[in-house]
VMD Tcl script that builds the backbone (N, CA, C; Angstrom):
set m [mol new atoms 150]
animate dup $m
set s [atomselect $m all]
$s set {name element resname resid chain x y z} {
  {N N UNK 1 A 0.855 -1.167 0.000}
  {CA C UNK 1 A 0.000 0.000 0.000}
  {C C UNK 1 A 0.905 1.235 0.000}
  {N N UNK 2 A 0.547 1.913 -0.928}
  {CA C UNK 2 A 1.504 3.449 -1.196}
  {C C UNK 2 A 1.140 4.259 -0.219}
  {N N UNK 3 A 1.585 5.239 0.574}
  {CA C UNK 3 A 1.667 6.296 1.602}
  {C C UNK 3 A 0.368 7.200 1.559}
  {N N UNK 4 A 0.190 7.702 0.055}
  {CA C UNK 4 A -0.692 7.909 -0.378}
  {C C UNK 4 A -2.174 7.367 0.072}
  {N N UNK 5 A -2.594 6.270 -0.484}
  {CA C UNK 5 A -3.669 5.157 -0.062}
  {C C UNK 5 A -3.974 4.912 1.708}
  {N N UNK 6 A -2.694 4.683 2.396}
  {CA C UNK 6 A -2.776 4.799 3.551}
  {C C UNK 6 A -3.052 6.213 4.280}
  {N N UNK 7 A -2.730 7.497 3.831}
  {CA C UNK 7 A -3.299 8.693 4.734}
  {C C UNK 7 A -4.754 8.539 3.997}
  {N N UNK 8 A -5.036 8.744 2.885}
  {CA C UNK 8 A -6.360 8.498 2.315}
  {C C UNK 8 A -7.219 7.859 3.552}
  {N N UNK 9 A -7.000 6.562 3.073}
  {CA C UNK 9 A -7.761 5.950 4.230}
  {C C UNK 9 A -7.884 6.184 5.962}
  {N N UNK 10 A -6.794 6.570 6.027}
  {CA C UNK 10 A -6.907 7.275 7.483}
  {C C UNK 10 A -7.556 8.842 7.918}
  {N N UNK 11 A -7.609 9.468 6.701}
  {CA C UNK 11 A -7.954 10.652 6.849}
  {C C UNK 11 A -9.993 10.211 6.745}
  {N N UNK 12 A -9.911 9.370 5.367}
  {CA C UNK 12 A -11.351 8.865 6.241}
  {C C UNK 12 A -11.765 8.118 7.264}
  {N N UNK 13 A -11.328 7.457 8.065}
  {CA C UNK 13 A -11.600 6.540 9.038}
  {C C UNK 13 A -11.993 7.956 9.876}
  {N N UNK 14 A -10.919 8.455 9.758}
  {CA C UNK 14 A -11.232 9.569 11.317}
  {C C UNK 14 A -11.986 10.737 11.094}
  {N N UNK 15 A -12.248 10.766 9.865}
  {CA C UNK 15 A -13.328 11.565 9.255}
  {C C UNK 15 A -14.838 10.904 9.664}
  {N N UNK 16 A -14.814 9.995 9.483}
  {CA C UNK 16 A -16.379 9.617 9.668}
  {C C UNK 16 A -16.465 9.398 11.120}
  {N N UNK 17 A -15.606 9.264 11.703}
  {CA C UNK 17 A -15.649 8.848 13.446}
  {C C UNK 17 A -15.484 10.445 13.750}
  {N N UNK 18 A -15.044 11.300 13.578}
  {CA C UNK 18 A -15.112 12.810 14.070}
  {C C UNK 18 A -16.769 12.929 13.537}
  {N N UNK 19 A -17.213 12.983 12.245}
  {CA C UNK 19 A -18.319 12.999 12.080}
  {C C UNK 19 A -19.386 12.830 12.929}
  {N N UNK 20 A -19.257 11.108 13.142}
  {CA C UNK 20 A -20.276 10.429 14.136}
  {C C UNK 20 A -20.715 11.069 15.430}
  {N N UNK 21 A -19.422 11.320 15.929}
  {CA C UNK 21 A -19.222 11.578 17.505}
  {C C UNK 21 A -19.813 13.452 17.514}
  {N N UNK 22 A -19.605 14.214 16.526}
  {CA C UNK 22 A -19.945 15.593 16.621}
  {C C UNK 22 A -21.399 15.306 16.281}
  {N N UNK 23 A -22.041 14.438 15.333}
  {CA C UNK 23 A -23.844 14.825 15.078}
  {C C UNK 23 A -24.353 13.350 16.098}
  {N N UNK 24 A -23.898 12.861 16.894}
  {CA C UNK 24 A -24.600 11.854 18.011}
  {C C UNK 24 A -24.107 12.137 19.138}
  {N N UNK 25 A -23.389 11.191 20.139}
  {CA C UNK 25 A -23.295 11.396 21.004}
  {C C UNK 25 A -22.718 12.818 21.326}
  {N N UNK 26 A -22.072 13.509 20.978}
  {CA C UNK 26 A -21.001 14.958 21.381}
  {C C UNK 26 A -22.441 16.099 21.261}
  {N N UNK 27 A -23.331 16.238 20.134}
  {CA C UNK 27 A -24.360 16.931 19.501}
  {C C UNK 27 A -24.413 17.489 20.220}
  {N N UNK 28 A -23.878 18.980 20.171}
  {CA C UNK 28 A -24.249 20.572 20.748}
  {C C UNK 28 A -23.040 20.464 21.730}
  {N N UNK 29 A -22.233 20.141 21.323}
  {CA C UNK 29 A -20.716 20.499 22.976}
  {C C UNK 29 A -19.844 20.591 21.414}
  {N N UNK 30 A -19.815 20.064 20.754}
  {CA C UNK 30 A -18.715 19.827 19.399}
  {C C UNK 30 A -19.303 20.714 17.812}
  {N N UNK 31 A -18.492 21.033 17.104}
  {CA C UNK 31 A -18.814 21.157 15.530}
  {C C UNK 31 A -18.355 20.721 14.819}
  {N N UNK 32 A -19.154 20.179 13.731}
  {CA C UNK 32 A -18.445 19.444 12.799}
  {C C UNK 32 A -17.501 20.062 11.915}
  {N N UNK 33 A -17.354 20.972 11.196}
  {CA C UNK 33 A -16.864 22.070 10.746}
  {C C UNK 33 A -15.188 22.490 11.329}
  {N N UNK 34 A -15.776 22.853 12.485}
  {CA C UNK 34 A -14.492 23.149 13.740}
  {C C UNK 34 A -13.229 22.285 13.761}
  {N N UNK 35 A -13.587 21.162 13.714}
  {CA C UNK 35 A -12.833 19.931 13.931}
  {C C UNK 35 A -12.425 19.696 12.888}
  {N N UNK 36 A -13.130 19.698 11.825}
  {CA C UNK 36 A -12.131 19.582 10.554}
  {C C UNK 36 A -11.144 20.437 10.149}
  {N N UNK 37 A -11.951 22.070 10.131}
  {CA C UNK 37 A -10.676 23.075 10.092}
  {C C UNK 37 A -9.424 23.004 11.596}
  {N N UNK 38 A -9.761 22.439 12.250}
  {CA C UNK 38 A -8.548 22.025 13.217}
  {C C UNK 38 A -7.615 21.489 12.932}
  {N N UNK 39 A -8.285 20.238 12.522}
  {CA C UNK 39 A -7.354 18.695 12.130}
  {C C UNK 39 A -6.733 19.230 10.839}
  {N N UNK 40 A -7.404 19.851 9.877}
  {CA C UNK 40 A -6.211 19.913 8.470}
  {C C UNK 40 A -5.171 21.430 8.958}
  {N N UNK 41 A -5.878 22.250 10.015}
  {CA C UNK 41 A -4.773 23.205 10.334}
  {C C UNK 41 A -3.083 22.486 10.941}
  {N N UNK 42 A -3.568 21.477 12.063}
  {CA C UNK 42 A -2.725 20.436 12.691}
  {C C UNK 42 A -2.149 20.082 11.529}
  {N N UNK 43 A -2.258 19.193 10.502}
  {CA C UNK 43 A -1.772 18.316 9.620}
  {C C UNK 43 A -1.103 19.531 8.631}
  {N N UNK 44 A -1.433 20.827 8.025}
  {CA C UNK 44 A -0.990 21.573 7.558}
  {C C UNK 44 A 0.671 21.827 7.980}
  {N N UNK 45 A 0.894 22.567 9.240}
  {CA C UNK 45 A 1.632 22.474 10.201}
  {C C UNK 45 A 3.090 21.473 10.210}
  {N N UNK 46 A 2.472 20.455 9.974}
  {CA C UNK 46 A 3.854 19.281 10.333}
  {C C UNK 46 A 3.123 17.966 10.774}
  {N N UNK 47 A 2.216 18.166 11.604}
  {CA C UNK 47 A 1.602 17.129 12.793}
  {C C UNK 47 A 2.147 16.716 13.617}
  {N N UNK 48 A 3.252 17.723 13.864}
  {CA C UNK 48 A 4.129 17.376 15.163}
  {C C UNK 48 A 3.608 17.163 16.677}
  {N N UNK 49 A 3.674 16.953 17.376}
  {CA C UNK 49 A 3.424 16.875 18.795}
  {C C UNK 49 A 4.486 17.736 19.790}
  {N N UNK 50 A 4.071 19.061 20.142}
  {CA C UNK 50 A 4.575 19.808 21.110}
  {C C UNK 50 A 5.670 19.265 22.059}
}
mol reanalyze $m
mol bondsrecalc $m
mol representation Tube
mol addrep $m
């Protein structure tokens, strides 16, 4: 599997599980929106860990 294929797929896995969790259980404490412009700001960045 090319590097490629693998963030792909990881960027959806945690896409639909950020999804889930912001319009069910989280609904009205979270945004869906928010979290995405977070996560690609993070990943923009480096994705380093402080």
């Amino acid at each position: 599997m090319s590097k490629l294929t693998a963030l792909s797929i990881s960027i959806a896995v945690l896409g639909a599980i950020w999804a889930y969790l912001a319009l069910g259980p989280l609904a009205g404490f979270v945004l869906v929106w928010a979290g995405f412009i977070a996560w690609a700001c993070f990943f923009h960045t480096g994705a380093d860990m402080p």
